[in-house]
VMD Tcl script that draws the C-alpha trace (Angstrom):
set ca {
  {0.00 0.00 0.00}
  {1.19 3.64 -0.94}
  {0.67 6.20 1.89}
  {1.14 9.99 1.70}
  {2.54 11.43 4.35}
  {1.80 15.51 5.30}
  {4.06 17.02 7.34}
  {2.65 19.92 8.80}
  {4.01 23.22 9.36}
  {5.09 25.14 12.80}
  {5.70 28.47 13.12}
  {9.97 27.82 12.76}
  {8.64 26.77 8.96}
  {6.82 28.98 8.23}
  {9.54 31.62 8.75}
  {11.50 30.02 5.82}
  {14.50 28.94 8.51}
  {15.90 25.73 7.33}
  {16.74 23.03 9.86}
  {19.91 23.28 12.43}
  {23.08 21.13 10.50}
  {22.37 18.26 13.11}
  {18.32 18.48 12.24}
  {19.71 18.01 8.80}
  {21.95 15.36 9.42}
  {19.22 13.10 11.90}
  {16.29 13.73 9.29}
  {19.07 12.66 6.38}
  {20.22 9.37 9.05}
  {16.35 8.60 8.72}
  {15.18 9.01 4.93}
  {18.28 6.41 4.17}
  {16.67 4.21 6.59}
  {13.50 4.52 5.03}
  {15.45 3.87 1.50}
  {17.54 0.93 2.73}
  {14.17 -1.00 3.41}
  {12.38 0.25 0.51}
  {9.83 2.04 2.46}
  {10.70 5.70 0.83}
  {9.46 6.15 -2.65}
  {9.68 10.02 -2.63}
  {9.38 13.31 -0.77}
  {10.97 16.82 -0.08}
  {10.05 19.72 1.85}
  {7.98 22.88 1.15}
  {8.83 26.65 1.63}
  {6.65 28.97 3.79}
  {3.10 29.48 2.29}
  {4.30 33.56 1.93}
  {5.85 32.14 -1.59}
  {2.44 30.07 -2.49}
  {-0.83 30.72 -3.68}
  {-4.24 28.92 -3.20}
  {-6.77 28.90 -6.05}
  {-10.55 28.32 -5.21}
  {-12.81 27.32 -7.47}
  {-16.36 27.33 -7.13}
  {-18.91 25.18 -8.69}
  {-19.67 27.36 -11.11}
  {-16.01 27.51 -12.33}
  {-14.97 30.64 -10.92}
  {-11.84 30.84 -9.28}
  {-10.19 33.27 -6.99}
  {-6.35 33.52 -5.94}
  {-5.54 33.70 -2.75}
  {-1.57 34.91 -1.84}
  {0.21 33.72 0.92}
  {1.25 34.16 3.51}
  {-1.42 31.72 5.26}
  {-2.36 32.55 8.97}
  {-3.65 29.07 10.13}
  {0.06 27.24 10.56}
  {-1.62 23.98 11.96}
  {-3.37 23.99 8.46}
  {-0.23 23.94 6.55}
  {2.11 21.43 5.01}
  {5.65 21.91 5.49}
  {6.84 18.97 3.82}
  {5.37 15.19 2.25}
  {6.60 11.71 1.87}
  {4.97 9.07 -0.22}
  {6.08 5.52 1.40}
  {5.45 1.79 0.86}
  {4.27 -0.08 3.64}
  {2.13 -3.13 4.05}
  {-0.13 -1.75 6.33}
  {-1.12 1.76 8.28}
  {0.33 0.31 11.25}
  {3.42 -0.05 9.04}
  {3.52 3.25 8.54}
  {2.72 4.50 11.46}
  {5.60 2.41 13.19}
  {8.20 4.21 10.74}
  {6.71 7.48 11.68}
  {7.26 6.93 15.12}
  {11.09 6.91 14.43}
  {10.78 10.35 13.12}
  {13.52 12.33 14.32}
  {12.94 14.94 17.27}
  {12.42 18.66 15.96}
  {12.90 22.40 17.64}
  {8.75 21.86 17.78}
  {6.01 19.82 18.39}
  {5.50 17.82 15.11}
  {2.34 16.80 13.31}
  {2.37 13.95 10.98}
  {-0.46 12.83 9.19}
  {-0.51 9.53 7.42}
  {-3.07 9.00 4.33}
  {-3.71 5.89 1.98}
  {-3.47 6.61 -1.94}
  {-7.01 4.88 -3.65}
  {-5.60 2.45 -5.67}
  {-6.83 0.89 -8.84}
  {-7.49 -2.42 -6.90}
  {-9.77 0.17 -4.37}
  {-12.62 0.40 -7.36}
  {-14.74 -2.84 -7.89}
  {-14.51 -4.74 -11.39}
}
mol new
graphics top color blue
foreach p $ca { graphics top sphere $p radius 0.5 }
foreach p [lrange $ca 0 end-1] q [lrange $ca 1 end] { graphics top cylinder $p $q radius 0.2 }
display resetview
């Protein structure tokens, strides 16, 4: 099973600061973990929401642009991972080795719908 994985953002990423050298070096320790069992299939980070947009589109089809910056951090994605795991609990087990940060973390762990997910 393919799961995505939303990392989502503080207030530290949202500032645009990168990680400390050793937050760079424990997160890079981990992702070659996750490579070395064939878990990691891809993922990177995201810069602050002030360089993003959001487009809405209505039912009708008419969209508005939104700039960032965003103010609801605990709404935002800081980074994503797509991974390969037999199960959630899989996943959720490699998650749990996820390397301390300067703050709180928020993880959240979603199943792709897969071809086999629609009946014949």
């Amino acid at each position: 099973m393919r799961f995505m994985i939303f990392v989502k953002a503080t207030k530290q990423s949202e500032t645009g600061a990168l990680p400390s050298p050793e937050g760079l070096a424990a997160m890079d320790k981990y992702n070659e973990e996750l490579i070395k069992a064939g878990v990691a299939i891809g993922g990177g980070g995201l810069k602050a929401s002030k360089f993003g947009a959001r487009v809405q589109i209505s039912k009708q089809g008419k969209t508005t642009v939104i700039d960032g910056p965003f103010t609801e951090t605990k709404e935002l994605v800081a980074g994503y991972g797509i991974m390969q795991c037999n199960s959630l609990q899989e996943a959720i087990e490699w998650i749990k080795r996820w390397p301390p940060q300067p703050e709180d973390a928020e993880i959240e762990i979603r199943p792709f719908i897969e071809v086999s997910d629609f009946p014949a």
